[in-house]
N, C-alpha and C positions, 0 to 999 in steps of 0.2 A: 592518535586520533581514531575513531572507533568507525566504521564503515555505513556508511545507510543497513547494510544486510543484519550487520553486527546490534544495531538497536532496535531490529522488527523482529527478531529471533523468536520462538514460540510462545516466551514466559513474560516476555516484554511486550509484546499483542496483546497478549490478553488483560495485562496492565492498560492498554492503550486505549484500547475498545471493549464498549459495553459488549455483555453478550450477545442479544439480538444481530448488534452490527457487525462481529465476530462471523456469525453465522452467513448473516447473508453477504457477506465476505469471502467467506468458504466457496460457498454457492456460485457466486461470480467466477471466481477464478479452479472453480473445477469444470465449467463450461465452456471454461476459452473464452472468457470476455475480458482479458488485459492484452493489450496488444503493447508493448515496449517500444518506446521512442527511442528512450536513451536511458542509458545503463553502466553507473558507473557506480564507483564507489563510496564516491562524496553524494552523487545526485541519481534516481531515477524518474523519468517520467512516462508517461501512458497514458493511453488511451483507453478507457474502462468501460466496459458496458455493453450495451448492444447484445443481451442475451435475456433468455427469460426473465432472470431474477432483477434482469436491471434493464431495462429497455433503450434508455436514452444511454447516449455513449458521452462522456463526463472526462478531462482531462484534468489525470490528478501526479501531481509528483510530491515524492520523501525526499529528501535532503540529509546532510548534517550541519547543524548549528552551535560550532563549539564540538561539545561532547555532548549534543540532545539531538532530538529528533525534530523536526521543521517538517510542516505537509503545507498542501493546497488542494482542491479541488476547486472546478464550475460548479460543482453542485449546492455550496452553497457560500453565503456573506460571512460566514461566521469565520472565523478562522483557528478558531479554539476546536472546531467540530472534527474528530476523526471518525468520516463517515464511513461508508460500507465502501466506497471505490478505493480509499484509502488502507482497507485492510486488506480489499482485495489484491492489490497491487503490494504493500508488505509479503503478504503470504506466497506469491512468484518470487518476487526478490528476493526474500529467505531460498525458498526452492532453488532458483537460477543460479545463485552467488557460490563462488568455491567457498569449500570449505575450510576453517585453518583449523589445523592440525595441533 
């Protein structure tokens, strides 16, 4: 079974996310606006935001479902939408997650 880190990896983001939301994804989590709740392998969740790029702070978690990727965010109803807190918080979770070898 494949790790939440293991399906946000760099080539799989940007499969994931438009560019735009790629971007201001970047942006988020280069200012320190993902604050990590929980951090595992099956599941992460955070706190997102609270920085310029992103003002309001947004509680988003990845998952895995099967062998795919499962998100949420507050920020919006959709649930199809992998918005920008959603990439923000991928892009730590890559960063943060050992690496296998």
């Amino acid at each position: 079974m494949p790790s939440v880190a293991d399906l946000v990896e760099p080539t799989a983001l940007e499969a994931l996310a438009a560019p735009a939301t790629l971007r201001l994804g970047r942006e988020i989590a280069a200012q320190g606006g993902v604050e990590m709740v929980e951090f595992g392998p099956l599941k992460v969740r955070a706190r997102v935001g609270k920085v310029p790029s992103s003002e309001t702070r947004r509680t988003t978690e990845l998952r895995v479902e099967g062998k795919e990727l499962g998100w949420s965010c507050t920020c919006t109803s959709k649930p199809d939408n992998f918005c920008k807190h959603c990439a923000a918080l991928a892009i730590v979770t890559w960063e943060k997650a050992p690496k296998r070898r």
